[in-house]
C-alpha positions as CSV (number, residue, x, y, z in Angstrom):
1,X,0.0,0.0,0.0
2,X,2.7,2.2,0.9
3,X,4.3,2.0,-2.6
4,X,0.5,2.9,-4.7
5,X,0.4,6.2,-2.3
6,X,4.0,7.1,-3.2
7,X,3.4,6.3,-6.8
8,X,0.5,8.2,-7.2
9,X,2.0,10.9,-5.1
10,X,5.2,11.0,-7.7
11,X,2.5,11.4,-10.9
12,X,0.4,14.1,-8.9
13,X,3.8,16.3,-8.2
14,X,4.7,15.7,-12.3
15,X,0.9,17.0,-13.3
16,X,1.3,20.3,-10.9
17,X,4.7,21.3,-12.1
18,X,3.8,20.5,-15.7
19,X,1.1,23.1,-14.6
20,X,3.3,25.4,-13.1
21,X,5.3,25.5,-16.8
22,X,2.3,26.2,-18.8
23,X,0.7,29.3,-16.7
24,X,4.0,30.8,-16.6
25,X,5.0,30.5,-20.2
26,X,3.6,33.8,-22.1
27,X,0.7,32.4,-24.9
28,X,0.5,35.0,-27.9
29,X,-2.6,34.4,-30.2
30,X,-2.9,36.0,-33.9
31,X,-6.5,37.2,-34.5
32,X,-7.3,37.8,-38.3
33,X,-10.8,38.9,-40.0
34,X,-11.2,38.3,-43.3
35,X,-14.6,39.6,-43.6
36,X,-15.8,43.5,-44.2
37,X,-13.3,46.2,-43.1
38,X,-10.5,43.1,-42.6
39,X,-7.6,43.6,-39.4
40,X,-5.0,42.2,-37.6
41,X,-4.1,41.5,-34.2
42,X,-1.8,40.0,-31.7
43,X,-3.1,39.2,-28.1
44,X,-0.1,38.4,-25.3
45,X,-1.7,36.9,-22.2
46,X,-4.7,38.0,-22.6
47,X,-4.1,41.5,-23.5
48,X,-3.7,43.4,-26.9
49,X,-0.3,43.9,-27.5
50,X,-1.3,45.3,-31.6
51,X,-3.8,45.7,-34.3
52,X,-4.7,47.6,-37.0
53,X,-7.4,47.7,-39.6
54,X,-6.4,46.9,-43.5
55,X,-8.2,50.1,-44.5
56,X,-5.9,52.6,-42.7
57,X,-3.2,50.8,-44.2
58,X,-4.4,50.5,-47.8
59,X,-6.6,53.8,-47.9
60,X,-9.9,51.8,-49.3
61,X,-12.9,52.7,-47.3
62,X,-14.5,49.0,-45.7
63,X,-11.6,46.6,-46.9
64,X,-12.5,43.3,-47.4
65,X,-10.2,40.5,-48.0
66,X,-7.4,38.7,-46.5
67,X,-5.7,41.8,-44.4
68,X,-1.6,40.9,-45.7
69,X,-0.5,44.4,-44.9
70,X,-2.1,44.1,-41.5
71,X,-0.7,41.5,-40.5
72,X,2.9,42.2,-41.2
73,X,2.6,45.6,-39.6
74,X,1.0,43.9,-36.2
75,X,4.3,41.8,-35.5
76,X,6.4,44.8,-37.0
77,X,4.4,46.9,-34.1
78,X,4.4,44.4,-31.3
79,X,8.2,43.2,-32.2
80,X,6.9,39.6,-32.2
81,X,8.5,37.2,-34.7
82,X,5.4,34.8,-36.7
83,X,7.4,31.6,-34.9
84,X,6.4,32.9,-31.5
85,X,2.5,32.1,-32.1
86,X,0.9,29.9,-30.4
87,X,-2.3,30.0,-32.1
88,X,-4.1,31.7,-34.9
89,X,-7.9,32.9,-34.7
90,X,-9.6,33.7,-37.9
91,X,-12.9,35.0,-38.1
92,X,-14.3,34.8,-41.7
93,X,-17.6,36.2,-43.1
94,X,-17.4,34.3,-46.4
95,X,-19.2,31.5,-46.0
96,X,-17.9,28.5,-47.8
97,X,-20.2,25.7,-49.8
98,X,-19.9,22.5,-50.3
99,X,-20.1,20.6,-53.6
């Protein structure tokens, strides 16, 4: 019995400082939208480190499209290179049909 409660006890202290490595490592998300007046962001943490809508960029009124210039100037503004993401969230308007 003694060997179970120290065995389990061993796999519980893995788990929390697995834990422990995850909270403390900084999580940077890419938001896109695709749809009418198209942007870019980057979120650190939690909290919005840059974004910028395609039409200030590209002077056309309601932008639509896949925002390119946005997104370069979001990591040129947040000095974030594209291999730090951790996860890309694209919101698209253009719905898609199947065949």
């Amino acid at each position: 019995m003694v060997l179970f409660n120290t065995r389990k006890k061993r796999i519980y202290q893995r788990k929390t400082t697995f834990r422990k490595k995850l909270y403390l490592r900084n999580i940077t998300v890419s938001g896109i939208n695709d749809g009418y007046v198209c942007g870019a962001a980057l979120i650190r943490n939690g909290k919005v480190i840059a974004a910028v809508q395609e039409e200030r960029l590209s002077n056309i009124k309601h932008h639509s499209g896949v925002p390119e210039i946005s997104i370069k100037e979001v990591f040129k503004i947040a000095n974030v290179h594209p291999s730090e993401i951790d996860a890309i969230a694209i919101v698209s308007l253009n719905r898609v049909t199947h065949h």
